[in-house]
C-alpha positions in Angstrom: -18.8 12.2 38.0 -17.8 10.6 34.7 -20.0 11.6 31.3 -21.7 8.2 30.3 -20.2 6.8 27.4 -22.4 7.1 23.9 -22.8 3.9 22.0 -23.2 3.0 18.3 -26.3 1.4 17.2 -24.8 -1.7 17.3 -23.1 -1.7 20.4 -25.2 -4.7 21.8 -24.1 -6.6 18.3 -20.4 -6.2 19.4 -21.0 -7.2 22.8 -22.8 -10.5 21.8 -19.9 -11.7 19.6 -17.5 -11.4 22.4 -15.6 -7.7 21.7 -13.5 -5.9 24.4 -15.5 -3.2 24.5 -13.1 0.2 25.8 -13.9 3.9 25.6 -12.7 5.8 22.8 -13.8 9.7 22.1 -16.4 9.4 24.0 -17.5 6.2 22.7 -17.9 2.9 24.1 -16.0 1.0 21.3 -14.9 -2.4 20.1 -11.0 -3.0 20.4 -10.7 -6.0 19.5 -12.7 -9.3 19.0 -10.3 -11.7 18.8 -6.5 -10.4 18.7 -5.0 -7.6 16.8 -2.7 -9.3 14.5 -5.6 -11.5 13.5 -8.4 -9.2 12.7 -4.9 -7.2 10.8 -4.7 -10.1 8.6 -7.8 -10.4 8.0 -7.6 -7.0 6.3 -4.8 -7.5 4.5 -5.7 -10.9 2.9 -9.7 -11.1 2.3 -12.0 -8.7 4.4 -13.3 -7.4 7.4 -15.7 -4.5 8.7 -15.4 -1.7 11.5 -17.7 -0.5 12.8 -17.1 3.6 13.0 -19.8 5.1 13.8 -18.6 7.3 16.4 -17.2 9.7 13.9 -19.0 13.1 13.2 -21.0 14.0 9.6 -22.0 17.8 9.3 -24.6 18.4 6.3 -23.1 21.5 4.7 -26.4 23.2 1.6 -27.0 26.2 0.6 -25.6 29.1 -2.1 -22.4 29.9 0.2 -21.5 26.2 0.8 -18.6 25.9 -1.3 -17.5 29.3 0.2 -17.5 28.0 3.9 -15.7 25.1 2.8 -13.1 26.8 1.4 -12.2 29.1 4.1 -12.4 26.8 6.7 -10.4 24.2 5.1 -6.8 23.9 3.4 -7.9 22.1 0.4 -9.3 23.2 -2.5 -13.2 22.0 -3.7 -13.1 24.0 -6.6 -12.2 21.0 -9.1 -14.2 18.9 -7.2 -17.0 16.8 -8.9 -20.8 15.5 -8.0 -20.1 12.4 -6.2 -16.2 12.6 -5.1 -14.5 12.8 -1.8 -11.6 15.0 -0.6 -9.4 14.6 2.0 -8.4 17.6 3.7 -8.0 20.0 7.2 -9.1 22.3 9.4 -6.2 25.2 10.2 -6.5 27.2 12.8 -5.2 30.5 13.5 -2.3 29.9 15.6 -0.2 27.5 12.9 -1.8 24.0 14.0 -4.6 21.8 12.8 -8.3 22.0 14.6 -8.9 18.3 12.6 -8.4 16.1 9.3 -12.0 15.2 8.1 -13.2 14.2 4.3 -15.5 16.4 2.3 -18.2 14.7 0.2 -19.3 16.8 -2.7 -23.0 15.7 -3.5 -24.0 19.1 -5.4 -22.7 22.3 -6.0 -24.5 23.3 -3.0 -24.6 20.4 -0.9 -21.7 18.4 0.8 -20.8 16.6 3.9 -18.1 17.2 6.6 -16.9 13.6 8.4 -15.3 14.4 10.9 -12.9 12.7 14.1 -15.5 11.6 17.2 -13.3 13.2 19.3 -13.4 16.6 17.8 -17.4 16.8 16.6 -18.4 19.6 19.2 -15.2 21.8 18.5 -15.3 20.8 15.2 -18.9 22.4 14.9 -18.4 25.2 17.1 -15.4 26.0 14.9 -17.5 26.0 11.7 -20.4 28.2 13.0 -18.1 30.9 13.8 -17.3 31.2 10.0 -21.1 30.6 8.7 -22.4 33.2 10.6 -21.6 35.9 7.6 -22.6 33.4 5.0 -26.2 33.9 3.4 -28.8 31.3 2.9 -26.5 28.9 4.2 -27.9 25.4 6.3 -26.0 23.5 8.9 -26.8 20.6 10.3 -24.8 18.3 12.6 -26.4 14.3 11.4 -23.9 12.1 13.9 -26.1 11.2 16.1 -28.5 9.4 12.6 -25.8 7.7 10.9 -23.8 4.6 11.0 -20.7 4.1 9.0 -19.1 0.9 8.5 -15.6 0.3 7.0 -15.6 -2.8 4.9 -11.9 -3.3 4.0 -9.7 -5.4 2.1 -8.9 -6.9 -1.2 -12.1 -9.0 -0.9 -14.2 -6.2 0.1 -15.6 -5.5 -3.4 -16.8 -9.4 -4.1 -18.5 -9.2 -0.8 -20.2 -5.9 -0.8 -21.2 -6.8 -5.1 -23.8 -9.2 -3.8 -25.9 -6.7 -2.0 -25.8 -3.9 -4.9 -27.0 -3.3 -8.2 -24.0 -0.7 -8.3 -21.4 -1.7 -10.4 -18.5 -1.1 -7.9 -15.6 -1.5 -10.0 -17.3 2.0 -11.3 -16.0 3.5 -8.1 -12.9 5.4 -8.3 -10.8 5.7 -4.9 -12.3 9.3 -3.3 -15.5 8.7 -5.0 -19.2 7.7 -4.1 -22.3 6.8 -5.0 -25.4 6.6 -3.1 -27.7 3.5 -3.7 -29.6 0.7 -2.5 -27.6 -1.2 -0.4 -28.4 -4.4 1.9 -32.2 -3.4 0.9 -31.7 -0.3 2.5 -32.1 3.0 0.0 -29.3 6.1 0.1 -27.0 4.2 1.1 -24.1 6.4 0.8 -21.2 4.1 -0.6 -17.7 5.4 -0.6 -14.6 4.5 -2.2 -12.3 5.5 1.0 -10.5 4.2 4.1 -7.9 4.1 6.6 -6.1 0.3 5.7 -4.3 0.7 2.5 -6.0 -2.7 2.1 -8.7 -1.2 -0.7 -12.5 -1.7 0.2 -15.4 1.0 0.9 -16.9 2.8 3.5 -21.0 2.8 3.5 -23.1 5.3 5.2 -26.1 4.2 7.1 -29.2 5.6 8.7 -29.4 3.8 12.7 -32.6 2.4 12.2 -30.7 0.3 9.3 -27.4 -0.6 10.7 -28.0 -4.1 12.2 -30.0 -5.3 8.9 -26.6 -4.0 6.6 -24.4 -5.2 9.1 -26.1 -9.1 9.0 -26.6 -9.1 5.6 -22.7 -8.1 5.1 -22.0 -11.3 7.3 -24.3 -13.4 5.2 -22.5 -12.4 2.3 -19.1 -12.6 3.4 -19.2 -15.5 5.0 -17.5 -17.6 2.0 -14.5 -15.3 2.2 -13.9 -15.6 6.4 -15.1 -12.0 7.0 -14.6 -10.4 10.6 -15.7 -7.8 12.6 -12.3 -5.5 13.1 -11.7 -3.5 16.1 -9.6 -0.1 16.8 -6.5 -2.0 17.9 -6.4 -3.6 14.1 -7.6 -0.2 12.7 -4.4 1.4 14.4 -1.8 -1.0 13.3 -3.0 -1.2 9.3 -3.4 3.0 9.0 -0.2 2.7 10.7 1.8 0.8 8.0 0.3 3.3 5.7 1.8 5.7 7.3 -2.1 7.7 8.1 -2.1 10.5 10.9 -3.7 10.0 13.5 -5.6 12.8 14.9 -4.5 13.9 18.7 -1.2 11.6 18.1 0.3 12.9 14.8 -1.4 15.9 13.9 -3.4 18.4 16.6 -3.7 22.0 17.4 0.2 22.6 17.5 1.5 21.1 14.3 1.0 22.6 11.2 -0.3 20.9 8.0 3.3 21.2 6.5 5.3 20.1 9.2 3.2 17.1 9.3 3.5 16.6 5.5 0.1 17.4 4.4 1.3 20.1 2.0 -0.6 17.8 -0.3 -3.6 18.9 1.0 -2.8 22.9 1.4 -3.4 24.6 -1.4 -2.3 28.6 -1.8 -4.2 29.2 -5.3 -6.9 30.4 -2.7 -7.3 32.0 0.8 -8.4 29.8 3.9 -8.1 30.1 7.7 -4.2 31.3 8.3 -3.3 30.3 4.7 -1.3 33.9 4.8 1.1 32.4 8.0 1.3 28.6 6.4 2.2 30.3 2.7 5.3 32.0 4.7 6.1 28.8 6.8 6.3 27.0 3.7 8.7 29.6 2.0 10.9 29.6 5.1 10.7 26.3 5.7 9.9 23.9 8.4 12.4 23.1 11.1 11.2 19.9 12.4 9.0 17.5 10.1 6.9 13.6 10.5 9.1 11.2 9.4 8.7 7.9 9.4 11.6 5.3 10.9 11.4 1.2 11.6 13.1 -0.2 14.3 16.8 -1.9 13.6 17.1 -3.1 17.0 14.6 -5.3 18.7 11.8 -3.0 20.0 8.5 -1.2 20.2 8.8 2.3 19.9 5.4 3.7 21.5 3.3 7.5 21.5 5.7 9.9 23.7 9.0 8.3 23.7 12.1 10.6 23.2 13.8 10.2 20.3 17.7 11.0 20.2 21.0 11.2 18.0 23.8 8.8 18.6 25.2 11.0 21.8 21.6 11.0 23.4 20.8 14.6 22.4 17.2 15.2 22.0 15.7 15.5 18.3 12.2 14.3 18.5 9.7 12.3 19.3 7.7 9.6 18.6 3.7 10.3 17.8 2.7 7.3 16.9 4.2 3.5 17.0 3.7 -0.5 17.2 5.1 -3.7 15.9 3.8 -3.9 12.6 2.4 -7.4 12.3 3.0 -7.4 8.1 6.6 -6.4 8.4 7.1 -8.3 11.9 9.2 -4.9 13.2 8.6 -1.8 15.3 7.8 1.2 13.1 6.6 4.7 14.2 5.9 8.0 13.2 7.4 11.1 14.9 8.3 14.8 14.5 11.9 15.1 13.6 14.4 17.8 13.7 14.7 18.9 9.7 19.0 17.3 9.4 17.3 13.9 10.5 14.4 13.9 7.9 16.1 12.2 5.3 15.1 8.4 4.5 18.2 6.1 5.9 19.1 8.4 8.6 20.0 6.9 11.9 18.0 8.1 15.4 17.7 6.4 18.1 14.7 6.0 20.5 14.9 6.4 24.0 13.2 3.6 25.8 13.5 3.3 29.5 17.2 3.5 30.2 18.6 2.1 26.6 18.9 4.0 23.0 17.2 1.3 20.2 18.8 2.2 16.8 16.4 2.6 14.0 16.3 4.2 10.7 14.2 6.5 8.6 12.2 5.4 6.0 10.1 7.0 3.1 6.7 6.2 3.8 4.2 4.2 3.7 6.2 1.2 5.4 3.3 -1.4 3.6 4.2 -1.3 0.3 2.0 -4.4 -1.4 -1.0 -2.4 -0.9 -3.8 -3.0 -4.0 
């Protein structure tokens, strides 16, 4: 028998304005409202807001906080400051990834873990294992209490300044603040998302989520806000070139072959950091790589990707016609001689080999 699908608190919201409701982790989730390339747009020119409250938040506090945090993930919080977000992941002990997630620093002894939907319960089980020896240390797993809404786009600040005495211009990217918001106090509002488009994300207990939602539509109303759904979310983290998780990265690829070196730092020791410290000093034999399409095509999650004599040297993770650039692009593991921007694969689609070329990422360059 299928598990019932969860729904956000404002599921019934998104089914009165007319959303294609599909599931998603475990979620029954908006896809779209009107069409793709038209909530897209609306991100890229003035605003819009997602509704994401199907991913996971994990209240980390106590002494050994910082401790967990650092073994458990590839980043380093040591520079961190009160009040700033860090992206960053999860290894695990076989070379691949257990998730990406963003830690929110509110204390020296108190942060939050957000996490993929799709991944809370091995997400938590993973962490427990590695707070058991960890004294005076509190978990607690808050999904289930809090709405988060993405309001994204280069409009997203004039909207969201009506409903805060927060200056937000005061907001770096990767940092937060938590205020009143909408009339609703804590507010948790963070300078982060997955567009490229700018904007924030904001943090929500339920019981509060329809009253900030409304009074985000009130206030946006001048500027032609929309509600965005997934299929828009996927196309603009796209043309950033973003992973996403259980496409692009997932328990097989490692943090380097999937060019998050960025965010793996070997000043300190975390989960496998030993085996990724002598993977980066050998080198990685295949890599993500980004390519658009030359020919006419869409290049889609699982399609071979070849060299000019139909050998295999890839494949494609993630892909879509990108409705800024009007062309296929993709992401997709590459063998390490095909890496380099201007190289020319090919993709396999049904019977026929579409040329297209690498490219240094991100493909949407005109981002704010």
């Amino acid at each position: 028998m299928p598990m019932e699908l969860k729904k956000t608190a404002l599921h019934h919201i998104h089914e009165q304005s007319g959303a294609k409701m599909v599931p998603f982790a475990g979620y029954s989730m908006p896809v779209r409202y009107t069409s793709d390339i038209e909530e897209h747009k609306a991100v890229r020119e003035s605003v819009g807001v997602f509704d994401v409250s199907h991913m996971g938040e994990f209240m980390v506090t106590g002494p050994e906080a910082a401790s967990l945090i650092q073994e458990v993930t590839s980043n380093d919080i040591s520079k961190m400051v009160n009040g700033q977000a860090q992206y960053s992941c999860m290894p695990n002990t076989e070379g691949g990834i257990i998730d990406d997630l963003i830690v929110y620093r509110f204390t020296a002894e108190k942060y939050m873990l957000v996490v993929n939907a799709s991944n809370i319960e091995k997400d938590w089980n993973w962490i427990q294992q590695y707070a058991k020896d960890k004294n005076g240390l509190h978990l607690e797993n808050i999904s289930d209490q809090i709405s988060l809404f993405a309001v994204q786009g280069p409009k997203a600040a004039e909207v969201m300044q009506q409903l805060t005495e927060t200056d937000l211009s005061s907001i770096k990217f990767y940092h937060f603040e938590q205020d009143t918001f909408a009339g609703v106090e804590d507010v948790i509002i963070s300078g982060t998302g997955y567009t490229g488009a700018g904007g924030f994300e904001l943090y929500v207990p339920n019981a509060y989520a329809e009253q900030v939602w409304k009074k985000l539509f009130e206030a946006g109303a001048a500027y032609n806000i929309k509600p965005i759904g997934l299929g828009a979310r996927d196309t603009l983290r796209l043309e950033m070139g973003y992973c996403l998780y259980g496409n692009d990265i997932d328990d097989t690829t490692s943090p380097l072959e999937a060019r998050l070196g960025w965010i793996t730092k070997f000043n300190k020791d975390f989960v496998n950091s030993r085996n990724l410290k002598k993977q980066k000093e050998a080198g990685v034999e295949r890599q993500l790589s980004g390519f658009v399409m030359t020919d006419k095509g869409i290049p889609r999650h699982g399609y071979d990707i070849v060299d000019e004599h139909g050998n295999p040297i890839g494949r494609v993770t993630s892909g879509t016609m990108s409705p800024s650039l009007n062309q296929g692009i993709g992401l997709g593991y590459l063998q390490k001689d095909y890496t380099r921007p201007g190289t020319e694969i090919y993709i396999a689609v049904r019977n026929r080999k579409l040329k297209a070329e690498v490219v240094k990422l991100p493909f949407y360059k005109n981002q704010i």
